[in-house]
N, C-alpha and C positions, 0 to 999 in steps of 0.2 A: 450504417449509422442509424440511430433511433429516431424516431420521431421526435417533435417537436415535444407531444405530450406524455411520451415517458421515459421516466422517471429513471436514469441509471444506476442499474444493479451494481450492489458492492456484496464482498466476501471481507471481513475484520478480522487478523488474528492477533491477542495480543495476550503475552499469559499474567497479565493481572486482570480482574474484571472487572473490578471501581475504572481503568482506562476504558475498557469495553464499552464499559456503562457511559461515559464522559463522548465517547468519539459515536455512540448511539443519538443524544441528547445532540450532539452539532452535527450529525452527516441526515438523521430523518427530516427532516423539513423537507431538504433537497434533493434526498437520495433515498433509492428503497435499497436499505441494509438486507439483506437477506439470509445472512448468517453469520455468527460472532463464534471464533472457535479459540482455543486458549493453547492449540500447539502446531507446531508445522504440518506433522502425517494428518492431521484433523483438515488444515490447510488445504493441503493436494488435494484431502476426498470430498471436502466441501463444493472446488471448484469443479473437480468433474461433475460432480451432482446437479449443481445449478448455472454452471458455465457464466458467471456473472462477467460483467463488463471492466469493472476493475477487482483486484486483491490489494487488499492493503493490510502488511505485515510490520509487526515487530523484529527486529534485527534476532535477538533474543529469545526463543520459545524451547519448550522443552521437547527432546526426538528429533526435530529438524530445525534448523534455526530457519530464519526469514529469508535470505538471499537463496539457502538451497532449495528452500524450498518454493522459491519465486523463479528461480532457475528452471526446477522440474516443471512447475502452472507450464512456463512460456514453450520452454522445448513441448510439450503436449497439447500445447495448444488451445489449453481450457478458460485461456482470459487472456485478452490482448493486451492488457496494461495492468504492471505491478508496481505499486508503490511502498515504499519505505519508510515506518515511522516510525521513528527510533531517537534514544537519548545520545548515539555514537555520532560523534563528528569530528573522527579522525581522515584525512585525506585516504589513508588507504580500505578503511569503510566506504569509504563513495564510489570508489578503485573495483574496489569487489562486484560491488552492487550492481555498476554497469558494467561491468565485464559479461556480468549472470543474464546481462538485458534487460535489466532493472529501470525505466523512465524516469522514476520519481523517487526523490529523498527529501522528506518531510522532516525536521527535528520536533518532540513533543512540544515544545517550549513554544513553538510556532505553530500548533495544529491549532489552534482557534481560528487563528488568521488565514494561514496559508493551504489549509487540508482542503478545502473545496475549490480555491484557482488550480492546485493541483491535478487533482482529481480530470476536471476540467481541459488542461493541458496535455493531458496522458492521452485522452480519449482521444482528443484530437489530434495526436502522434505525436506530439514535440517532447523534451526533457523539460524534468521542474525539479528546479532544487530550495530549500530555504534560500532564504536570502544569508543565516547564517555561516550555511555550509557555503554557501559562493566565497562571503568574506574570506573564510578559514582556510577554502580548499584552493584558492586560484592564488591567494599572495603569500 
């Protein structure tokens, strides 16, 4: 666990970069972003490179999507928490995600709100889901 005064490292993949740009703008304050990559394989070599504390992907990227390639972070061991942030909030998206050992599923529509309790929660081992995806995916 990190000290009190620093600052937990994040890894962003998302392939638009006005979103990049958006989830830079709310995660620095509180977080030291450390690299913003716009596709999965970018993804994997990011985190080996800088082993950050979380990955937080888009469902969606081009070469590897988000889950496989949150799959391969975990199975190697390059970042102990992956989160999911993605416009998909179908049950068997969620299904997936945590199958791959995926902690967190973010919906874009909630990353204002929700992206730094998350973040938060992962690091600390538990699961986080929107509150959307709760509604959607439990009833």
């Amino acid at each position: 666990m990190r000290g009190a005064q620093t600052r937990l490292r994040i890894v962003l993949a998302d392939d638009h970069w006005d979103l990049l740009e958006e989830m830079l703008i709310l995660l620095t304050p509180e977080f030291e972003v450390v690299r913003s990559v716009t596709e999965g394989l970018a993804l994997i070599e990011a985190a080996r490179d800088l082993r950050p504390d979380v990955v937080i992907a888009d469902m969606n990227m081009p070469g590897l999507n988000g889950i496989d390639a949150g799959r391969q972070i975990l199975e190697q061991g390059l970042c102990a928490a992956v989160i999911m942030l993605t416009v998909f909030n179908e049950p068997q998206m969620v299904r997936s995600a945590l199958e791959a050992g995926i902690r967190g599923y973010v919906l874009k529509v909630d990353a204002g709100e929700e992206l730094s309790p998350a973040i938060k929660k992962v690091v600390a081992g538990y699961t986080y889901f929107s509150r959307g995806v709760t509604r959607t995916c439990s009833g």
